[in-house]
Structure formats: C-alpha cells, structure tokens
Legacy VTK file of the C-alpha trace (Angstrom):
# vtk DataFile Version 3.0
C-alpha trace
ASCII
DATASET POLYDATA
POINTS 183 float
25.709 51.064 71.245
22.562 53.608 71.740
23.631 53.996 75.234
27.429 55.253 74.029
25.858 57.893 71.560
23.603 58.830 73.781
26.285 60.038 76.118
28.138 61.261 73.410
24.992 63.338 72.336
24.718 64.491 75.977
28.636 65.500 75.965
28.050 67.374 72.771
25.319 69.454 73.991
26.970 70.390 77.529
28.713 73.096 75.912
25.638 74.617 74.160
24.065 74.241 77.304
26.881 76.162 79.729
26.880 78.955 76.536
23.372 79.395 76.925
23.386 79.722 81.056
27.008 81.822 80.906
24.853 84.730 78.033
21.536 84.572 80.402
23.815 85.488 83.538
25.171 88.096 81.293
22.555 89.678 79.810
21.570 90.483 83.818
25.038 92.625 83.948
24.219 95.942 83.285
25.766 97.700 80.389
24.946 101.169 79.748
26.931 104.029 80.831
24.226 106.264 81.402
22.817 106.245 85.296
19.611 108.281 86.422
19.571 109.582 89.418
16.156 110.671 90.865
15.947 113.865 93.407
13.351 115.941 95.127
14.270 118.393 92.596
14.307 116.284 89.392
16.072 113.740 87.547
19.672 113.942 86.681
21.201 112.265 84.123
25.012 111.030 84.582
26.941 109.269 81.979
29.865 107.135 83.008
33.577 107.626 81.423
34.650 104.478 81.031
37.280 105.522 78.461
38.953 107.344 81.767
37.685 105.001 84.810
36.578 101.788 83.457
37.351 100.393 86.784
34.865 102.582 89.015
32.686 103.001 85.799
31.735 99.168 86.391
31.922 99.608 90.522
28.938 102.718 89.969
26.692 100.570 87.042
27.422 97.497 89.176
26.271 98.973 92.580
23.022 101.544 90.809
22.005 97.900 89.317
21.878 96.949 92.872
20.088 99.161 94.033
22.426 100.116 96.760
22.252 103.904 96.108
18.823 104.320 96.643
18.130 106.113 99.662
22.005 107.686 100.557
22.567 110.955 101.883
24.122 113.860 100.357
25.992 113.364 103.461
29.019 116.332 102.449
27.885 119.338 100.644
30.317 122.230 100.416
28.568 125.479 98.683
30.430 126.282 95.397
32.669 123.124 95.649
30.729 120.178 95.321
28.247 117.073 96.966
29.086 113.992 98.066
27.066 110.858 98.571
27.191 107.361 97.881
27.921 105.872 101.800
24.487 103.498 103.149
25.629 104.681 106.670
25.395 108.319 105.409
28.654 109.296 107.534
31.457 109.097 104.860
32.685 106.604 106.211
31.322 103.764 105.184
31.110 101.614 101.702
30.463 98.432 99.482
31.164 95.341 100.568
33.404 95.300 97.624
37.197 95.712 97.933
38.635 99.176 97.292
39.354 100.366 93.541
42.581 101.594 92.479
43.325 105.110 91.446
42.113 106.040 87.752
43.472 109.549 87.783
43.701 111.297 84.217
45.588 114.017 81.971
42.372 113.496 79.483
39.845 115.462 81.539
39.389 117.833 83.776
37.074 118.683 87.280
34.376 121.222 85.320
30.587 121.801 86.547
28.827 118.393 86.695
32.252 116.082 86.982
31.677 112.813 89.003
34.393 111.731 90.883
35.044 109.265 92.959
35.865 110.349 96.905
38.306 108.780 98.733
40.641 108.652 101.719
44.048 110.052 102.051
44.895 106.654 100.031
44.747 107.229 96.395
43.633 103.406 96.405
41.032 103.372 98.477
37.950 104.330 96.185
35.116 102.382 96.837
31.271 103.431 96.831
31.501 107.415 97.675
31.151 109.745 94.636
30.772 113.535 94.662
29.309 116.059 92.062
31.443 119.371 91.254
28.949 122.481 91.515
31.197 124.694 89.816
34.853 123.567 88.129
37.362 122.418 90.710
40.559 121.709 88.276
43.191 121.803 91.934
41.720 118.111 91.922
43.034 117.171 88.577
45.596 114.010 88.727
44.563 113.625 92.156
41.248 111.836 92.058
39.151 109.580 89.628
37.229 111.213 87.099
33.763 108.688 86.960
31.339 110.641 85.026
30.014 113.738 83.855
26.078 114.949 84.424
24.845 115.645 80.910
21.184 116.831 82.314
19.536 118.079 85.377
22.649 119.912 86.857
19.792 122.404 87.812
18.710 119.658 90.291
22.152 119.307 91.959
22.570 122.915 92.224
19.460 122.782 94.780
21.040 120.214 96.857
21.284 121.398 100.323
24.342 123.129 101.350
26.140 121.717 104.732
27.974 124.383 107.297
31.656 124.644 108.101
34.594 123.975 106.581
33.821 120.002 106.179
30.124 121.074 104.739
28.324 118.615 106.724
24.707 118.744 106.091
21.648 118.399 108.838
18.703 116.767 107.755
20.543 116.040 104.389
18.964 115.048 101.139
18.892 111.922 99.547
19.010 110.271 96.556
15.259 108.647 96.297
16.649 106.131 93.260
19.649 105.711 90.781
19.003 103.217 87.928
21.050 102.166 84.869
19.563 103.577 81.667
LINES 1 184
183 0 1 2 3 4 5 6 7 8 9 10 11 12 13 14 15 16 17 18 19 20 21 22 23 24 25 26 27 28 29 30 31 32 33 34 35 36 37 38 39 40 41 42 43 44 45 46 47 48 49 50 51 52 53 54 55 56 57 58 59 60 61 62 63 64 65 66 67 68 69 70 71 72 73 74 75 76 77 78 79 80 81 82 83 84 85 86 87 88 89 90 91 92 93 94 95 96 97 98 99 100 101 102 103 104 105 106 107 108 109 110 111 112 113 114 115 116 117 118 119 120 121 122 123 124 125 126 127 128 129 130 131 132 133 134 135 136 137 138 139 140 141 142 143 144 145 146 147 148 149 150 151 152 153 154 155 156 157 158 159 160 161 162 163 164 165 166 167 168 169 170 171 172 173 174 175 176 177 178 179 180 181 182
C-alpha cells in the first residue's frame, strides 16, 4: 500500500514539476520589443513592431538575445537611402542558421526616417538575419518589404554611419555594430 501512493504522489507531482522546468525555460526567452544597439557614435534605441512583423519581430529579439549581432558590419550603406547590416560574414550574403521568414509586408505603416526593415533577396520569402535602417523616408518600398521596427532614439548615431561608394553603397573599412541587447 505505501509503495502504490507513493507512486501515485510521484505521478501527481510530475506535472508541477514539467510546469515549473517549461516557465524557467521561458522566462530565458526574451520578451521586450525594445533592442539597443551600441555604436561608435552612441546608443540607438529600436523598438520592434510586432503588431506589423511579429514573425521577424521574434527572429531580431531571438537572434540580439543571442548575441549574434554583435560585431556585424554596416556592410551596405547608401547616402540618403539607408544602412544595412545584420550578415556575420559581413558580405550580404550570408545569415542565421534559421530558415527564411515569410514576407510581413503592410498597408499600416510606412518607410519614414528610422524604419527597420528587413532586407532580402529578389524572394519576398527569403528574410532571414539582414535588416537595414532608412536615413531619410523611402515610401517606393512600401508593400514590398517587412516593416521590423522603428528607432525611437539615437537616429543621430545612424546618421554618422559611414557612407559606402557606388550605386550598391558598399562600404570599405565599414562600421560595426559593437553590441545589440534586448531591453
């Protein structure tokens, strides 16, 4: 008999048990929508949309938890236009290990100074890790890419990022970000 309700007692407190392990794991997910990204020229604060993207709003918190954007290039800076960063290899072409995000596009918001969006390839499917940073509004993207985020301080510092050359605004001797945390 006392070995029965002992492994009923054991049975009964599995579940409490798994709870408690499934809200620890949890409570190590981030879940703030505010990232800070640290530059040469200051801190910059971005907060996620995820009323627009809640897909690549959870791909950017997931991957700045990581730590994976600390250290990338602003690889592709076009003067007026925007910067883009967000690839480890610092060539655009490269990304998470996680699979590609679908597209997110919006009627809700527009491409105005300070917009995050996510980059991309020709494939409107094939968002991943890149993001870029609008230095002035660029609404001819509207519909056609994933609005991620908007910077609600330090646009001064993005405004000093340094400009690439030509038409594809790659940059020599880029800068980088130095760390992006959740907030």
């Amino acid at each position: 008999m006392i070995k029965r309700r002992t492994l009923i007692t054991a049975a009964a407190a599995t579940p409490i048990l798994m709870g408690l392990s499934m809200s620890d794991s949890k409570a190590d997910t981030p879940t703030s929508n505010t990232l800070k990204m640290t530059l040469k020229y200051g801190d910059v604060t971005i907060e996620l949309r995820p009323d627009l993207a809640p897909l690549a709003s959870e791909r950017l918190r997931t991957l700045t938890a990581e730590g994976f954007y600390d250290g990338c290039q602003f690889f592709r800076v076009i003067a007026g236009f925007m910067a883009q960063t967000g690839d480890p290899s610092n060539t655009g072409m490269g990304g998470s290990k996680l699979p590609s995000l679908p597209a997110e596009f919006t009627d809700d918001a527009s491409f105005l100074t300070g917009t995050v969006g996510m980059a991309r390839t020709q494939d409107p499917h094939s968002a991943n890790s890149q993001f870029f940073i609008c230095f002035a509004p660029a609404t001819f993207l509207d519909g056609q890419y994933t609005i991620v985020g908007q910077v609600t301080a330090g646009m001064d510092a993005v405004q000093q990022i340094k400009k690439g050359t030509g038409s594809n605004g790659q940059v020599q001797d880029p800068d980088s970000i130095i760390k992006m945390v959740v907030v």
